[in-house]
VODRENLUM-186089 format. One record per residue (C-alpha): residue number from 1; residue in one letter; x, y, z. Coordinates in Angstrom, 3 decimals, padded with zeros to 6 digits. Each point is the difference from the previous one (the first is absolute). Layout:
! VODRENLUM-186089
(NUM; a; (X; Y; Z)) ...
***
This chain:
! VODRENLUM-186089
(1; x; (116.196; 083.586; 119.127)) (2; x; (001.659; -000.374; -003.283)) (3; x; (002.603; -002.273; 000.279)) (4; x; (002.591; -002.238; -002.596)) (5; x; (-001.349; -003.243; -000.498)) (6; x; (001.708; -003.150; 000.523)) (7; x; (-002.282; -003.273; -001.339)) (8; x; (-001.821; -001.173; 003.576)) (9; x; (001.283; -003.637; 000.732)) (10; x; (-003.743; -000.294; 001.219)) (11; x; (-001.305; -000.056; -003.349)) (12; x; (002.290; -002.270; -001.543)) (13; x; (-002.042; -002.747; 001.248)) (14; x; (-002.589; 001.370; -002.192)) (15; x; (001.641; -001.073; -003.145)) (16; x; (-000.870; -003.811; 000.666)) (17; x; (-004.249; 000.693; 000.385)) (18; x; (000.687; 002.460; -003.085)) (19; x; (002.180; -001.881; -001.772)) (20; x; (-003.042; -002.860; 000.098)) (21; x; (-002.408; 002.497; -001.108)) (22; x; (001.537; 000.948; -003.541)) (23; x; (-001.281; -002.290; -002.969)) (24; x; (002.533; 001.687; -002.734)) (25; x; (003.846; -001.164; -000.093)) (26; x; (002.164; 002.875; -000.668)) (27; x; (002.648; 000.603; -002.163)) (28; x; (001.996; 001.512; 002.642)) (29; x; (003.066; 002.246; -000.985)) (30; x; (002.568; 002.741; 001.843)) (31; x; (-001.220; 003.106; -000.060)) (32; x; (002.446; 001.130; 002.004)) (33; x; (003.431; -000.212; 000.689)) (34; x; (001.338; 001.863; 003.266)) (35; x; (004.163; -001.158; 000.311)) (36; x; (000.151; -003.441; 000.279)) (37; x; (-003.646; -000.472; 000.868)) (38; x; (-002.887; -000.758; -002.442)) (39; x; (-003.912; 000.973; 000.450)) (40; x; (-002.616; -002.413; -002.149)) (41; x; (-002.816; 000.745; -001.361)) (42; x; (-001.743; -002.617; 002.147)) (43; x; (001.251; 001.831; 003.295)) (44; x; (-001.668; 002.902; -001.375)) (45; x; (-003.372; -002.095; -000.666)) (46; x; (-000.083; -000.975; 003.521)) (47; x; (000.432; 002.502; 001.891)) (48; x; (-002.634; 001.753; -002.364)) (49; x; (-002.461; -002.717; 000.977)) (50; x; (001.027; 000.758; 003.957)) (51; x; (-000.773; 003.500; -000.473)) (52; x; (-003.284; -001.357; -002.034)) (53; x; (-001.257; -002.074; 003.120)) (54; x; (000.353; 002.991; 002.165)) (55; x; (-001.863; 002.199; -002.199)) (56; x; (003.119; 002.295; -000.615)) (57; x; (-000.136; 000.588; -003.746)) (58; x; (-000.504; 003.213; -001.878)) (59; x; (001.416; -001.407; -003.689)) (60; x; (001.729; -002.986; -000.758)) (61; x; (002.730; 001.443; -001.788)) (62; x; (000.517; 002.881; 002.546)) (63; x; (-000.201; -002.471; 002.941)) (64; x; (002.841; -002.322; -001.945)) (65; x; (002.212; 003.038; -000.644)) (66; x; (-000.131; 000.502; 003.907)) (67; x; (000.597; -003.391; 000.870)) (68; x; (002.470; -000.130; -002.421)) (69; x; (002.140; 003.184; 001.236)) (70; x; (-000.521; -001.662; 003.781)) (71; x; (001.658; -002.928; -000.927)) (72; x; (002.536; 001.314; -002.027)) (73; x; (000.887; 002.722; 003.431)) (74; x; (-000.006; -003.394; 002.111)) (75; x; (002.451; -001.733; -002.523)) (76; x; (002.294; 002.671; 000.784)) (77; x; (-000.248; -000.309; 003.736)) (78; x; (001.245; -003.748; -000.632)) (79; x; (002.862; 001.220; -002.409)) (80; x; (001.163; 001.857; 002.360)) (81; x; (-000.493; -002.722; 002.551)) (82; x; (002.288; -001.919; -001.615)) (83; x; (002.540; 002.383; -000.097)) (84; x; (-000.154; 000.700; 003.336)) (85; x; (000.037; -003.781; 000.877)) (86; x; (-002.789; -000.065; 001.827)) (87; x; (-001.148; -003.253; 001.560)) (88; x; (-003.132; -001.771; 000.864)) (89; x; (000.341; -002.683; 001.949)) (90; x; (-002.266; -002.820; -000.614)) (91; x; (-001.497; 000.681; 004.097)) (92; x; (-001.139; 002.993; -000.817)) (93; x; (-002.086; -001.084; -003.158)) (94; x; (-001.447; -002.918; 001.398)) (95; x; (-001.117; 002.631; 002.768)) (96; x; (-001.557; 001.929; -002.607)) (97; x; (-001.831; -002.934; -001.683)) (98; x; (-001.188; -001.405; 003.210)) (99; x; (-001.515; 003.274; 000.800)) (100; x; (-002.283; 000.224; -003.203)) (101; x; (-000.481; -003.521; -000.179)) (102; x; (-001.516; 000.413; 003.896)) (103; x; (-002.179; 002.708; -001.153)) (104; x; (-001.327; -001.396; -003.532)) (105; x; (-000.647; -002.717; 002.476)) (106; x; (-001.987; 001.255; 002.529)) (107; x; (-001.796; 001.716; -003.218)) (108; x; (-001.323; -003.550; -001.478)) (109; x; (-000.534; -001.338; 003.723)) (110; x; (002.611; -002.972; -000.316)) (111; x; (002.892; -000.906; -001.761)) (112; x; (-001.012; -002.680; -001.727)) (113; x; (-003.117; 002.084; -001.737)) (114; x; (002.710; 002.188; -000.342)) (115; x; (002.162; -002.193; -002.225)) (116; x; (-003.129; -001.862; -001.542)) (117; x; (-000.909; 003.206; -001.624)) (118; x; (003.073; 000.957; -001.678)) (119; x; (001.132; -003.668; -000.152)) (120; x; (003.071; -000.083; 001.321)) (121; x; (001.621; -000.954; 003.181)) (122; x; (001.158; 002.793; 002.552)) (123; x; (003.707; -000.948; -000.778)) (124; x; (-000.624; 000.282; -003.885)) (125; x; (-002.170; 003.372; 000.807)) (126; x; (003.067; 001.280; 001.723)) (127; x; (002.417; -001.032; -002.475)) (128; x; (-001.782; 000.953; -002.826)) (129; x; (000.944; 003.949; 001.016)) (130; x; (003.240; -000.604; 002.155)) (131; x; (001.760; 001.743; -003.025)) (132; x; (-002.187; 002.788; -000.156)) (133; x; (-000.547; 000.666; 004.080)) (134; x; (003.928; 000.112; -000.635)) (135; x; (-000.084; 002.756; -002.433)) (136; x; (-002.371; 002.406; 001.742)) (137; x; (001.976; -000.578; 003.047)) (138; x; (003.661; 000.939; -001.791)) (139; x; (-002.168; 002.935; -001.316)) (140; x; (-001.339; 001.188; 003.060)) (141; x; (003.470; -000.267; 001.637)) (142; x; (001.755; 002.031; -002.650)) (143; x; (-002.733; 002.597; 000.261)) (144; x; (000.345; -000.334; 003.745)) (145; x; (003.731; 000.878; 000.031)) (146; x; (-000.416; 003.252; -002.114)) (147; x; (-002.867; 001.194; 002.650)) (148; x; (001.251; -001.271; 003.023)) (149; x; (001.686; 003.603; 001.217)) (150; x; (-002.829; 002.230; -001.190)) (151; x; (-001.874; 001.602; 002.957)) (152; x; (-002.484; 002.410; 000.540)) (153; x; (000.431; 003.084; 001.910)) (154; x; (-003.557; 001.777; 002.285)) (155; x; (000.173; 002.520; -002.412)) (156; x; (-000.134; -001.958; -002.741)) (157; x; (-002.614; -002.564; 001.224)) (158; x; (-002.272; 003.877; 000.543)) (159; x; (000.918; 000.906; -002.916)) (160; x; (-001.391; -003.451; -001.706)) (161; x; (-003.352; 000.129; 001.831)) (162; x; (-000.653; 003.808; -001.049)) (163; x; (000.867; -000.938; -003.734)) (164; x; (-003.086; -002.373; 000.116)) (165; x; (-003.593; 001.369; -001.413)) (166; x; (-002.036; -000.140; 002.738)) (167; x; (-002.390; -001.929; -002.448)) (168; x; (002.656; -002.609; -000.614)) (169; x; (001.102; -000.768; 003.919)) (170; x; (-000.456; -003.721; 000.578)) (171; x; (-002.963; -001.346; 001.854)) (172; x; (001.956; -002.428; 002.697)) (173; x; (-002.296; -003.333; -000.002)) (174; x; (-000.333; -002.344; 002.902)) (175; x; (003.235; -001.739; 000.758)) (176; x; (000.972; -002.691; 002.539)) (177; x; (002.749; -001.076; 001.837)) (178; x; (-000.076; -003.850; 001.200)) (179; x; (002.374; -001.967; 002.009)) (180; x; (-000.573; -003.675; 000.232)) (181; x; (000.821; -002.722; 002.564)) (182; x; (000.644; -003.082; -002.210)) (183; x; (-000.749; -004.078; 000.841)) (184; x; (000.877; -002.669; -001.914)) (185; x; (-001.530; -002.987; 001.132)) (186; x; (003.210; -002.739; 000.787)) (187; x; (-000.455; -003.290; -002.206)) (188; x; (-000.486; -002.858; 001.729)) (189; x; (003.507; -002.544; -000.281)) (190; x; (-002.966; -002.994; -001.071)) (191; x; (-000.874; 002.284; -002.812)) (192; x; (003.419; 000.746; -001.377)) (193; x; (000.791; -003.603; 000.406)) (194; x; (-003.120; -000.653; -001.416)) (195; x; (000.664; 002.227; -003.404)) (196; x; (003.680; -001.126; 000.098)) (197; x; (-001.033; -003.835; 000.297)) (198; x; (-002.685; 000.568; -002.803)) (199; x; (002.908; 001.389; -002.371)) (200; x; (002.188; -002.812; 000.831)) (201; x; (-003.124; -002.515; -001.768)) (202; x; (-000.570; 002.202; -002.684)) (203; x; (004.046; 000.049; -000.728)) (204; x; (000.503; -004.052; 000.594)) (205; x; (-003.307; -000.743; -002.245)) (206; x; (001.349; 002.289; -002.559)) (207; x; (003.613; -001.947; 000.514)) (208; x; (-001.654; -003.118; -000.706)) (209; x; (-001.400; 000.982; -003.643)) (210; x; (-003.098; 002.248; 000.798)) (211; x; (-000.359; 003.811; -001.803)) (212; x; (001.136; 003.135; 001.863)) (213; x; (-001.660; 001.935; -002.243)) (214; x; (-003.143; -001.880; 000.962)) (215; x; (000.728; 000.428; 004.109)) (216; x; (000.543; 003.785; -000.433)) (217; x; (-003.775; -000.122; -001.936)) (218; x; (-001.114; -001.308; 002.200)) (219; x; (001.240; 000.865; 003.374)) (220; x; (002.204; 003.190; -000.032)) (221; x; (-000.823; 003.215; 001.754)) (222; x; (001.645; 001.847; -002.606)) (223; x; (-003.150; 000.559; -002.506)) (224; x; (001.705; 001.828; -002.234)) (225; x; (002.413; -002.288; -000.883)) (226; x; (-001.966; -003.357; 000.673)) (227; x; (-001.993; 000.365; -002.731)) (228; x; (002.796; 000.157; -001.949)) (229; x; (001.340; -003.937; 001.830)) (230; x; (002.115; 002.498; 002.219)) (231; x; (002.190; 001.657; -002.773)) (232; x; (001.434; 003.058; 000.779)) (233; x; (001.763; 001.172; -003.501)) (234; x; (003.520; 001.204; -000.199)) (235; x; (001.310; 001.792; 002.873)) (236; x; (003.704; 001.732; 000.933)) (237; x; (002.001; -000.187; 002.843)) (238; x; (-001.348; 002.458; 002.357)) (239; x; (-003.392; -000.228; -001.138)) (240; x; (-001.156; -002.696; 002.296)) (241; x; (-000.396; -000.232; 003.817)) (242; x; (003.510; -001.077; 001.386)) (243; x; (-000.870; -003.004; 001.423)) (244; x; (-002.035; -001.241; -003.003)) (245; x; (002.784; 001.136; -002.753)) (246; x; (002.815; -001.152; 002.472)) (247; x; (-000.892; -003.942; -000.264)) (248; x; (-002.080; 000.536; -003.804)) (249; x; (003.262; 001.152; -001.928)) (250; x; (001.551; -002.833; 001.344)) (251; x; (-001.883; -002.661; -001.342)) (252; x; (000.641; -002.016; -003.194)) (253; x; (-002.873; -000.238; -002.665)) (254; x; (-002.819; -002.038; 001.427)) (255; x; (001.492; -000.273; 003.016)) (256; x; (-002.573; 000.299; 003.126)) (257; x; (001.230; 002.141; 003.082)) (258; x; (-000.544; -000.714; 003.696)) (259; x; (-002.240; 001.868; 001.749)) (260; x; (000.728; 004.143; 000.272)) (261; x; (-001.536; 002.301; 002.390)) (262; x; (-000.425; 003.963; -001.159)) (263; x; (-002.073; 002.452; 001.089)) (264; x; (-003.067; -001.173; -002.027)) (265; x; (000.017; -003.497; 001.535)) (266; x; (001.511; -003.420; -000.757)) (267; x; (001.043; -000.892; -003.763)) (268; x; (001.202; -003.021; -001.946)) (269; x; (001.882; 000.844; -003.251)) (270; x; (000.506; -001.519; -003.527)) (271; x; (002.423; 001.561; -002.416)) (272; x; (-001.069; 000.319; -003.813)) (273; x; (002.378; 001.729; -001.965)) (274; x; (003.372; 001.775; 000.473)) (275; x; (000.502; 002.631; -002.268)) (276; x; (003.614; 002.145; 001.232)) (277; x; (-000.449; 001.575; 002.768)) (278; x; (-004.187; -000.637; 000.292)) (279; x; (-002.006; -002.667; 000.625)) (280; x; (-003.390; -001.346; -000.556)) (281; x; (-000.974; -002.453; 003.257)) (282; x; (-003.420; -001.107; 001.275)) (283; x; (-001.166; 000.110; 003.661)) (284; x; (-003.404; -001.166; 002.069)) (285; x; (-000.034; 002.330; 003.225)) (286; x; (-001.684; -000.580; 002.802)) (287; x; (-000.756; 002.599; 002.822)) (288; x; (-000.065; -001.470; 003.985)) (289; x; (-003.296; 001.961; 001.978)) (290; x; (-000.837; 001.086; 002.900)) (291; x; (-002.612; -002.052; 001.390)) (292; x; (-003.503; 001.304; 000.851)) (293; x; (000.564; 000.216; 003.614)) (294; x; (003.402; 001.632; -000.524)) (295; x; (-001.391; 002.579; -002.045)) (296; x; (-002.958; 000.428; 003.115)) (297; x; (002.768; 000.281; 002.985)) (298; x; (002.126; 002.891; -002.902)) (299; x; (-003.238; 001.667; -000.020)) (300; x; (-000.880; -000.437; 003.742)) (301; x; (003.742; 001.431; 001.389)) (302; x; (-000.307; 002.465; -002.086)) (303; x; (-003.888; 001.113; 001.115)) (304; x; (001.255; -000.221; 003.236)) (305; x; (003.093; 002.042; -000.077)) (306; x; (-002.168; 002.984; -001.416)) (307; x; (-002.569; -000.291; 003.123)) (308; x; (004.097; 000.618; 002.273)) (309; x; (000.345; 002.746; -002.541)) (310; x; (-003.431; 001.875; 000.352)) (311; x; (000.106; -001.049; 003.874)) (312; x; (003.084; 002.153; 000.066)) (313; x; (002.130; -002.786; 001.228)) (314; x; (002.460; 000.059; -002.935)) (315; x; (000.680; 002.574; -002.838)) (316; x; (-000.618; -000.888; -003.836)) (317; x; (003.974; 000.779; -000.084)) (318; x; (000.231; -002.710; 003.279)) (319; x; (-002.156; -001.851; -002.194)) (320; x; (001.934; -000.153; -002.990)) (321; x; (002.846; -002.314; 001.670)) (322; x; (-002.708; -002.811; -000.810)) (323; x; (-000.305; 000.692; -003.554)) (324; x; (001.754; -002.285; -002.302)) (325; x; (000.061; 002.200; -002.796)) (326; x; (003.895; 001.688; -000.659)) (327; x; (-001.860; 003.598; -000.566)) (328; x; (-000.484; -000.266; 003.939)) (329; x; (003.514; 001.264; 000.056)) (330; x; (-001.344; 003.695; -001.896)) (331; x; (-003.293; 000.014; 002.526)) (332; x; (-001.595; -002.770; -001.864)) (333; x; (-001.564; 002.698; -002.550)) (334; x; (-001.495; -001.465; -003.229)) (335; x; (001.919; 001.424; -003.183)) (336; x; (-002.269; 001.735; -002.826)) (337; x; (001.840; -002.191; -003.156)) (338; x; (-000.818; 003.096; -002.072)) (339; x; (001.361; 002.695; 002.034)) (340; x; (002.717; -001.562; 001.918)) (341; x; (-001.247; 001.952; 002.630)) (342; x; (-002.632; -001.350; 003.176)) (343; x; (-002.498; 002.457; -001.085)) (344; x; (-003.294; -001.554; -001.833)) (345; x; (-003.020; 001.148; -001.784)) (346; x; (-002.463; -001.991; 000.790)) (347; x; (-000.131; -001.633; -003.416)) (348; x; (003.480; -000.940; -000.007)) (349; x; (-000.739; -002.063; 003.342)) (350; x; (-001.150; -003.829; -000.368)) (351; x; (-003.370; 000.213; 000.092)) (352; x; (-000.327; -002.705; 003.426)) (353; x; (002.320; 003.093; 001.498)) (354; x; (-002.020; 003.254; -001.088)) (355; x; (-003.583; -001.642; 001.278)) (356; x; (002.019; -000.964; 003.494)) (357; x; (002.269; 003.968; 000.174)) (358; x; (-002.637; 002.057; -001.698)) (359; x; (-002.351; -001.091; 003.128)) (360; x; (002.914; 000.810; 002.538)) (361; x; (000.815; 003.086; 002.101)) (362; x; (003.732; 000.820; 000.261)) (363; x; (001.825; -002.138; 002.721)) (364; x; (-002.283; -002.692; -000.365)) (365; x; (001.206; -003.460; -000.821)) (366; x; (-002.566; -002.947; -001.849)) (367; x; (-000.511; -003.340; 000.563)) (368; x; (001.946; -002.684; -001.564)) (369; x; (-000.454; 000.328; -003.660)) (370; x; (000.556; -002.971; -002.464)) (371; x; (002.011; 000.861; -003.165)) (372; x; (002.535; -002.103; -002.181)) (373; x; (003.720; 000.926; 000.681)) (374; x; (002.760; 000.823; -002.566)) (375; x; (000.338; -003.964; -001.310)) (376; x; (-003.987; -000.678; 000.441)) (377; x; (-000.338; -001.691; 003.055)) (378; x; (-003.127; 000.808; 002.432)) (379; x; (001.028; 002.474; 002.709)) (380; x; (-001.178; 002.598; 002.667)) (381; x; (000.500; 003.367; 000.786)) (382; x; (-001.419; 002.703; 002.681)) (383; x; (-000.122; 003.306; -001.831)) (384; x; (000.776; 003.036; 002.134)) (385; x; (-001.345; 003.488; -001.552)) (386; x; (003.185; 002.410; 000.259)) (387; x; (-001.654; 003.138; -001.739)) (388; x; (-003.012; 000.634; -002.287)) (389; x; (-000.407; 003.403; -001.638)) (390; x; (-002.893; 001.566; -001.103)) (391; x; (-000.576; 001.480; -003.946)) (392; x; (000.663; 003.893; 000.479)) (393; x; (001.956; 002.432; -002.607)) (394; x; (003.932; -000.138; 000.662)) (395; x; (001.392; 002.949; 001.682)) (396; x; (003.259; 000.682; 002.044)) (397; x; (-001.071; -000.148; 003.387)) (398; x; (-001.788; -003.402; -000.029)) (399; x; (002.135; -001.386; -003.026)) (400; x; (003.438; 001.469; 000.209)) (401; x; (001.797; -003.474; -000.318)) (402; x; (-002.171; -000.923; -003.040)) (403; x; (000.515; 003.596; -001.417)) (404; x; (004.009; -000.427; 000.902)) (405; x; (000.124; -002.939; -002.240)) (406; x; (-001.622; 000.904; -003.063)) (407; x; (002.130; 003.364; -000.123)) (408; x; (002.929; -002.425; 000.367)) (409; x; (-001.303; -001.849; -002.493)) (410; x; (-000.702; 002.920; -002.654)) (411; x; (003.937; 000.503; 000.802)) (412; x; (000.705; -003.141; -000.421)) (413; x; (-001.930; 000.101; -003.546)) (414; x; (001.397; 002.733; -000.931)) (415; x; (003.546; -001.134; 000.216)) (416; x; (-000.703; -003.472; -001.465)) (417; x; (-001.357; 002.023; -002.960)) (418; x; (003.311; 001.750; -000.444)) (419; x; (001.836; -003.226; 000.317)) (420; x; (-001.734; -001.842; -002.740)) (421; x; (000.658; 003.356; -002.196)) (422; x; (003.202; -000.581; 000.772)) (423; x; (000.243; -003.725; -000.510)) (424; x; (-001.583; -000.278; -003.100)) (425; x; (002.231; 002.185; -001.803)) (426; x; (002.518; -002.671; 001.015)) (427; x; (-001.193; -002.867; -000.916)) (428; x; (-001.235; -002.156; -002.727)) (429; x; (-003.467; 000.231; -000.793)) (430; x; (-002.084; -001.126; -002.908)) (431; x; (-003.645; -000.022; -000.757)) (432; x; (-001.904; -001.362; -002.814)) (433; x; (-001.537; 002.551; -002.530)) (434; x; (-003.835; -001.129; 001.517)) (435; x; (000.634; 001.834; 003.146)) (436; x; (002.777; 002.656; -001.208)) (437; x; (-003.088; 002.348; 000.044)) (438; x; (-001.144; -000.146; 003.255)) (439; x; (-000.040; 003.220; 002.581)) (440; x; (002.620; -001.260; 002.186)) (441; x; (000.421; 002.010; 003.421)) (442; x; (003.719; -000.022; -000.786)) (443; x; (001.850; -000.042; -003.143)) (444; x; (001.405; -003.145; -001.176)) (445; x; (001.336; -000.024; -003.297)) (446; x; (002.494; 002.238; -000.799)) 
***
């Protein structure tokens, strides 16, 4: 289904691997100019290499005149975001991140191969693309408001399917739907004493005239930045995790902080530099785990509770009370990250998942899976098989739902179309003479 398209948050994180991979500088310039927003030639280049990795290229030029015009339709989404006033709180992006950062995750089996191959720590990672997570999401909420009371009538969603070559209907492929009955293994108090009391020496050594910078080399769980003796680089307010920028934005330069506890573990803090309103601080991290035999009795409750569930003693929804995992609240179902929706091809599952689901009959539930939640830590999970489909061509009876949605969203299109007609007459725009000749879908200079 043809649809407008918005920049995927899910490939951002692809600019750090590509980024790595190109051995000419730029000269980067605007290209573009859409209101008050600018487009660079270098945000071109990269999402030309994204399209590049997934083989999606048919001419350089005609793919950068097409990544060009979808940037400059999403710069207008955030104009008129701003206009509107509409607000993203910083909850709801740190949702976002944590949700791609627990995929890319699961992708490179841990988090720290995860941040040794791109060479940054998760909180730098997520940082890096706060901004532009922020930007897609104003986009896709200004979009959101001008489809939001478009609907589809039977008729209409008839109409859609008929309009279809019958040699262009969509082959369905296998999906699956997957709830999951999450256990995080409790830490021990001796080991968070242990990791708080090991902080305290490193802090009091460094106190007496020893390097940080050789401590966080040394010992920090934060490989991205311990290479670097712990340094962070400049950061806003907002930026950091609460706790951490709470006490850090305090300190005085070369002061040491006490110990602070965020979600990624246990930190001690040294500020750099103060520049305004940023600030440039170093930090070793350290991360309290579950012991082995915590870890055993996570994966033995949980083995156990789905031999009640397949006994028939308790219900997977029963079930679900035990789950310490929030999405237990929405029937514990796992969230595609690219489709918002709990609906997965199998190639969007992690692959530990697909080889566990693509062996289970609907209704079933696994055994206790190992995987590495949101902020890396070793968990466990049951898996319980909701719905698997089989490949077969789409057609109203067996598909209706599906079919419902993309004629909604060919209405949608179609009116999103007529707004950025519409919107671009009104508003500045400006593109350089290099791309003035490309075979924009809708006029932009007039």
């Amino acid at each position: 289904m043809k649809k407008l398209i918005i920049i995927s948050v899910s490939l951002i994180f692809m600019q750090l691997q590509l980024f790595s991979q190109q051995t000419e500088v730029l000269i980067d310039e605007v290209v573009a100019v859409v209101g008050n927003r600018i487009i660079l030639e270098s945000d071109l280049e990269t999402q030309l290499l994204q399209h590049q990795t997934k083989g999606l290229i048919s001419g350089k030029k005609t793919m950068k005149c097409e990544i060009l015009e979808d940037l400059m339709i999403q710069k207008l989404f955030v104009n008129q975001a701003e206009t509107d006033s509409i607000e993203i709180t910083d909850n709801q992006i740190e949702t976002a991140l944590n949700q791609r950062i627990r995929y890319f995750t699961s992708q490179f089996g841990s988090q720290e191969k995860l941040e040794n191959f791109y060479g940054k720590s998760i909180m730098e990672i997520k940082n890096e693309f706060r901004d532009l997570i922020k930007e897609q999401m104003m986009a896709e909420e200004a979009q959101q408001q001008i489809i939001e009371d478009i609907k589809v009538t039977p008729s209409e969603i008839r109409a859609f399917y008929k309009s279809i070559p019958a040699d262009s209907i969509y082959t369905i492929p296998t999906e699956f739907e997957i709830g999951e009955i999450v256990k995080k293994p409790p830490v021990s108090t001796t080991e968070l004493n242990a990791v708080r009391n090991q902080l305290k020496t490193y802090r009091n050594r460094i106190l007496a005239g020893e390097r940080f910078e050789t401590f966080a080399a040394l010992y920090s769980e934060d490989p991205g930045s311990a290479s670097r003796g712990g340094e962070l680089g400049f950061y806003r307010r907002g930026e950091l995790y609460p706790e951490f920028e709470a006490v850090a934005f305090r300190l005085e330069k070369g002061e040491i902080s006490d110990i602070v506890k965020t979600k990624s573990g246990y930190h001690i803090i040294q500020m750099l530099e103060r520049r305004g309103e940023t600030i440039n601080v170093r930090h070793i991290l350290l991360r309290p785990k579950p012991s082995p035999v915590e870890l055993e009795e996570a994966r033995n409750f949980l083995d156990s509770l789905a031999g009640e569930i397949r006994a028939g003693k308790i219900t997977y929804e029963q079930a679900l009370e035990y789950s310490d995992d929030p999405g237990k609240m929405h029937g514990g179902l796992m969230i595609n990250p690219y489709t918002g929706t709990p609906r997965f091809e199998g190639e969007h599952l992690e692959p530990p998942v697909y080889f566990v689901a693509d062996k289970m009959k609907i209704g079933e539930i696994s055994n206790a899976v190992p995987f590495l939640d949101e902020e890396g830590y070793n968990a466990y999970r049951l898996l319980y098989l909701k719905d698997k489909t089989i490949p077969h061509k789409a057609n109203l009876n067996d598909d209706y739902d599906r079919i419902k949605n993309w004629a909604l969203e060919n209405k949608q299109h179609n009116a999103i179309v007529d707004w950025v007609k519409e919107k671009n007459k009104k508003t500045y725009i400006n593109i350089i003479e290099t791309y003035r000749d490309c075979d924009f879908r809708t006029k932009w200079i007039f």
